[in-house]
C-alpha positions in Angstrom: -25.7 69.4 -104.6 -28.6 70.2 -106.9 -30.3 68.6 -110.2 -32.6 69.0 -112.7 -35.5 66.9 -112.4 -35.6 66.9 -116.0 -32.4 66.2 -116.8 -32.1 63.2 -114.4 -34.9 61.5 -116.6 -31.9 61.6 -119.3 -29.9 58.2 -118.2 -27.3 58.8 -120.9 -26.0 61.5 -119.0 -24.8 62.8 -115.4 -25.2 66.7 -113.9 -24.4 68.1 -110.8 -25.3 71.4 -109.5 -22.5 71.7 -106.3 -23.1 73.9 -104.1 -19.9 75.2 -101.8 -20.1 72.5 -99.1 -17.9 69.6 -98.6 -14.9 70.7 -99.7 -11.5 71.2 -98.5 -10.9 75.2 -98.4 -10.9 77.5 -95.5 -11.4 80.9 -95.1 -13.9 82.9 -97.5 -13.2 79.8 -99.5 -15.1 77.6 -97.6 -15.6 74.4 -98.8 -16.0 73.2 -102.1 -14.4 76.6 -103.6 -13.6 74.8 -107.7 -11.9 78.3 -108.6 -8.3 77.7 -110.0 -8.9 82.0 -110.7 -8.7 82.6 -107.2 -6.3 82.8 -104.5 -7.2 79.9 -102.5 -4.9 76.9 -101.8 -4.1 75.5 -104.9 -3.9 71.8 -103.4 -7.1 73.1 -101.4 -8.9 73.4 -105.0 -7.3 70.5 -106.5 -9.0 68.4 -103.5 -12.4 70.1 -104.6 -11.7 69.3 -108.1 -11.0 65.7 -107.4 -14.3 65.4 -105.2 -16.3 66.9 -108.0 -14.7 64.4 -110.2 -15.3 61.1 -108.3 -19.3 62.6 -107.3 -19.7 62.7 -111.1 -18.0 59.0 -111.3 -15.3 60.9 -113.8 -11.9 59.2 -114.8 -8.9 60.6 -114.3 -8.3 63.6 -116.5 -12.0 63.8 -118.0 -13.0 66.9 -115.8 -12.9 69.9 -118.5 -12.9 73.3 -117.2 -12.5 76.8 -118.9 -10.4 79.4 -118.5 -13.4 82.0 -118.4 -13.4 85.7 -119.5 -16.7 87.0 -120.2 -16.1 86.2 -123.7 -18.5 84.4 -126.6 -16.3 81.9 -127.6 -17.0 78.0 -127.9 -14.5 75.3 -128.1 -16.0 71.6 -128.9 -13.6 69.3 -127.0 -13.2 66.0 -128.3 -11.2 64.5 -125.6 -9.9 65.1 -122.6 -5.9 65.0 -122.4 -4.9 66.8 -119.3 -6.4 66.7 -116.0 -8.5 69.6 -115.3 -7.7 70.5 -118.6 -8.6 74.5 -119.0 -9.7 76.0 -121.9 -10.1 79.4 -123.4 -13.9 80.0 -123.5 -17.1 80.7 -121.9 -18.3 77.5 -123.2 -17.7 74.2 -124.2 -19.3 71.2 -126.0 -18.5 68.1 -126.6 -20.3 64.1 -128.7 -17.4 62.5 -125.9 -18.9 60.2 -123.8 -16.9 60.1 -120.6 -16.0 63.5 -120.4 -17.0 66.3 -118.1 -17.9 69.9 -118.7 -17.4 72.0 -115.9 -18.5 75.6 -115.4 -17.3 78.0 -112.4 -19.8 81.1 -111.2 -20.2 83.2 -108.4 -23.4 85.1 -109.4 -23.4 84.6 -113.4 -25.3 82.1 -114.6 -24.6 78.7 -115.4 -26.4 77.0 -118.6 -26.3 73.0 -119.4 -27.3 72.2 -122.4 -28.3 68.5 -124.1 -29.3 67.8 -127.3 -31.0 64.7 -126.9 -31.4 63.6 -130.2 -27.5 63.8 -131.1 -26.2 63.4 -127.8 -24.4 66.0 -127.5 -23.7 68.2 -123.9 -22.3 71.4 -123.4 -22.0 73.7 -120.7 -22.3 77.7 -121.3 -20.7 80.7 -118.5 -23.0 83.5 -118.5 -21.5 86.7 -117.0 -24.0 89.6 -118.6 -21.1 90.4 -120.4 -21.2 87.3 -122.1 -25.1 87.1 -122.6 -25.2 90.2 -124.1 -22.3 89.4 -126.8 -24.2 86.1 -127.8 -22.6 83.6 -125.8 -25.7 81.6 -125.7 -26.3 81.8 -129.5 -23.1 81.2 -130.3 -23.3 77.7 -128.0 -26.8 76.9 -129.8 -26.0 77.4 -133.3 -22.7 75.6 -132.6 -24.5 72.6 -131.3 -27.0 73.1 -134.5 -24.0 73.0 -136.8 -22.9 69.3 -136.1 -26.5 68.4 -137.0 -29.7 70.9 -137.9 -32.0 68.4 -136.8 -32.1 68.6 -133.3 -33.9 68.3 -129.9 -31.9 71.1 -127.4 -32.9 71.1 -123.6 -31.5 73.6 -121.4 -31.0 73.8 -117.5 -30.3 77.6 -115.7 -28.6 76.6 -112.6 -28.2 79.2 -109.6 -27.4 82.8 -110.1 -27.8 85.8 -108.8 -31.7 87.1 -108.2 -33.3 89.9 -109.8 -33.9 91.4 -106.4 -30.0 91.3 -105.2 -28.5 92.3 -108.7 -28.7 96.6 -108.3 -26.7 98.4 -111.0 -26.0 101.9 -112.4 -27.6 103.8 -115.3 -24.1 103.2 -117.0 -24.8 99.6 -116.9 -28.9 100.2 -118.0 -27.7 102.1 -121.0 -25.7 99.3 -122.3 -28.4 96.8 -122.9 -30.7 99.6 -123.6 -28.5 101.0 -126.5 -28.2 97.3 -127.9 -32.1 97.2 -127.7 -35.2 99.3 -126.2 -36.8 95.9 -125.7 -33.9 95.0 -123.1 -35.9 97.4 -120.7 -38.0 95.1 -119.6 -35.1 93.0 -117.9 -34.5 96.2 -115.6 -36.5 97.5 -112.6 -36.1 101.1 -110.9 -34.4 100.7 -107.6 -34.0 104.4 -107.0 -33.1 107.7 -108.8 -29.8 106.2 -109.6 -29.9 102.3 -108.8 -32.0 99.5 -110.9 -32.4 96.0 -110.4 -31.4 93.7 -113.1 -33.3 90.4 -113.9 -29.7 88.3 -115.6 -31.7 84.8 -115.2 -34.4 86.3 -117.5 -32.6 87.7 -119.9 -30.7 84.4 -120.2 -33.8 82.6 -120.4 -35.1 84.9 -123.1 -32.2 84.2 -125.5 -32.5 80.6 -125.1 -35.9 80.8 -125.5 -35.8 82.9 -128.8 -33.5 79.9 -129.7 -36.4 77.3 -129.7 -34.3 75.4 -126.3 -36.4 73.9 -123.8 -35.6 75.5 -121.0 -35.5 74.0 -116.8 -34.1 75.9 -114.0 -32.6 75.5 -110.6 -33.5 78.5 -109.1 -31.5 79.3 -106.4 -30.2 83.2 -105.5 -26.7 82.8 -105.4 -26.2 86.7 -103.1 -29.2 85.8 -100.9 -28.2 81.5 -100.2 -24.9 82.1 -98.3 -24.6 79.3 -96.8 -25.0 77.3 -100.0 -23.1 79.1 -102.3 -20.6 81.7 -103.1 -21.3 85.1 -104.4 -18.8 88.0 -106.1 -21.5 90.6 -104.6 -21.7 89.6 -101.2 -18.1 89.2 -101.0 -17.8 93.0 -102.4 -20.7 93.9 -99.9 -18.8 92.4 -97.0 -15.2 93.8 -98.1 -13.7 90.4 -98.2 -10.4 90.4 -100.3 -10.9 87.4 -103.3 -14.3 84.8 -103.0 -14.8 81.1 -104.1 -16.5 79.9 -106.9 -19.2 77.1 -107.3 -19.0 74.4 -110.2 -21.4 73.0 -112.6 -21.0 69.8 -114.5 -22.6 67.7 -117.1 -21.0 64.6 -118.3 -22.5 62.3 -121.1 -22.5 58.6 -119.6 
């Protein structure tokens, strides 16, 4: 598990960053694998999501997850009413104190969020697909819409590293065509590879956004024995891969 210095100064609320261990999964899944997406034991995951739970001192049915698609939607949940309740969005936020906001990756970036003068929490999914459609303004200025005066602190959990993320030209050109500025997030590789800095670029947008920004910063390809990674997996031709959590509760 891993925290935020920062954030742990904020009594009014809880985080967690889990890593994979102590959980109940086998296999590629091993341990704490939170991904209902996957095609791991289903009472397997439902034993991580209970441990997750009772780590972050969550009643029963307060652990909010989303049903993540690289999208940049928000949904502000104002109470929980199904366990493990799933929702359609990359990110969630929520003035309910007792409730947890959960966030699954395996290389995308997860974002906290707290806006300590409102008390409000959220939790963002940061795929680049996401990140480069405006899921993390979209979170912000939702946040700033329940109140415009505001104090908004951000924490960049582990992702995937600028020196393990190696993509295409395909993949350059589509952040270069949404801006010649976005060339700075890319290093050359090779005639036909580049590396691509995601935490950066995540940073930048939250940073453009006037959020105070902390990070835990952990390569999720290059830590395998702390957390899971889509890319490894691929590297290492394993059929499906688990997925770490994130969680921020207000207290």
């Amino acid at each position: 598990m891993f925290y935020s210095k920062k954030f742990k100064k904020f009594k009014e609320i809880n985080h967690i960053f889990f890593s994979k261990k102590n959980g109940f999964s086998k296999g590629v899944y091993k341990s704490l694998n939170c991904g209902q997406g996957s095609k791991d034991n289903k009472k397997n995951i439902f034993k991580n999501l209970k441990y997750v739970s009772d780590k972050m001192l969550l009643k029963k049915n307060n652990l909010i997850l989303m049903n993540q698609t690289h999208s940049n939607k928000v949904i502000e949940v104002k109470k929980g009413t199904l366990r493990f309740k799933k929702i359609n969005s990359d990110a969630i936020i929520t003035k309910t104190k007792g409730l947890g906001l959960g966030v699954v990756t395996a290389d995308c970036v997860p974002v906290i969020v707290y806006d300590a003068k409102n008390k409000i929490i959220g939790c963002i999914h940061a795929g680049w697909k996401g990140a480069l459609s405006g899921i993390i303004k979209n979170t912000i200025s939702k946040i700033k819409k329940i109140n415009s005066k505001n104090k908004i602190y951000a924490v960049i959990g582990p992702c995937i590293g600028k020196n393990s993320y190696e993509v295409d030209i395909k993949f350059y050109n589509k952040f270069v065509s949404r801006s010649k500025e976005n060339k700075k997030y890319f290093l050359k590789k090779n005639s036909a590879k580049k590396l691509f800095n995601l935490r950066r670029f995540v940073s930048d947008k939250l940073t453009e956004l006037k959020v105070k920004i902390y990070h835990v910063n952990y390569d999720t390809f290059k830590e395998k024995h702390n957390f899971f990674s889509y890319r490894r997996s691929c590297k290492l031709k394993q059929k499906d891969y688990g997925r770490c959590i994130s969680v921020i509760s207000l207290i």
